[in-house]
Structure formats: structure tokens, C-alpha cells
N, C-alpha and C positions, 0 to 999 in steps of 0.2 A: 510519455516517459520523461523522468529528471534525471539528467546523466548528474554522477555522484564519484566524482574519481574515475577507474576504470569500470566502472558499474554501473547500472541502470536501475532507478526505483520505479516501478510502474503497478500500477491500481489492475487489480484482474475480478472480473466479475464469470462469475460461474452459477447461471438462473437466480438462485433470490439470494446468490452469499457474495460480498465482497471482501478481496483479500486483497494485502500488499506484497509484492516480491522484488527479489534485488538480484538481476543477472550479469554475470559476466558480461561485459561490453564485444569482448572480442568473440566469446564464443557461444552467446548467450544462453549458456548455463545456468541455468536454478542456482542461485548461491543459499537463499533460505527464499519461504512464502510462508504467510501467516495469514491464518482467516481471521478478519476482522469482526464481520456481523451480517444478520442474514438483514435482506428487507422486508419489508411488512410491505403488505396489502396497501395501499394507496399513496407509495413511497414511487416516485417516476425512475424505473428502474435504468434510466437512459441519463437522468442525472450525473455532472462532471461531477472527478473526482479531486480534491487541492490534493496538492504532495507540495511539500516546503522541508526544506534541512538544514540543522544548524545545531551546532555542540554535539556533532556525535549521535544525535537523533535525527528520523525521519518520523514528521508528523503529517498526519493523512486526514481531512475529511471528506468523509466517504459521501456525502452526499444523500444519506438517508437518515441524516439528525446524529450522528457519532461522531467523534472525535478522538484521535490516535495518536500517541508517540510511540514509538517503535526504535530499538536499540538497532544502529545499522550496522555492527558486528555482527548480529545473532537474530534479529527481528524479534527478541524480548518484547514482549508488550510493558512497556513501563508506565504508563497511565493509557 
């Protein structure tokens, strides 16, 4: 997890999809989650995931060849 103010960005993998979500710190609340991308077939599904933030973005590589910024207001995908 990257604490982000009173929030948490953390990487969630759900069988072949990764997605990124931002929860409440205190009460860890779903504030948004956004599916990023599924993985492919010979993609190491146990792969780390980066999370890095800055100007109001959280940018995410997922670790199966993608690349993410993400609005941390709203989890916009903005590229």
C-alpha cells in the first residue's frame, strides 16, 4: 500500500485482472477501484506492482507490460 494523505493506494489483483483502489486510511472504505488490465497467459501473475504519486496523479505499473495514471480524486484513467 502507498499512504496518500488520509488514504491508501493499493494494487488489487482479482485471478487474471489488475486493478488500482484508494481507501479510507481510518476506515478502509472503498473510496473508488478501477480495473486496469487483465493478464495474459505467460505474464508471472505474482509480479510487483510500482504505485508512485505526484501532481494529483497515481501512476501504477502493473507489472504485466501496462502502464497507468490514474486521477486520485476519482480514479479517472487519464493515460
Amino acid at each position: 500500500p502507498l499512504p496518500v494523505g488520509d488514504r491508501l493506494a493499493v494494487p488489487v489483483g482479482d485471478q487474471n485482472h489488475v486493478s488500482a483502489a484508494l481507501l479510507d486510511r481510518r476506515t478502509g472504505a472503498v473510496v473508488w477501484k478501477v480495473p486496469l488490465c487483465d493478464i495474459s497467459a505467460g505474464y508471472n501473475t505474482q509480479a510487483p506492482v510500482g504505485m508512485s504519486v505526484a501532481e494529483g496523479s497515481l501512476f501504477v505499473s502493473t507489472g504485466a507490460g501496462a502502464v497507468f495514471a490514474l486521477d486520485l480524486l476519482n480514479g479517472g484513467v487519464q493515460w
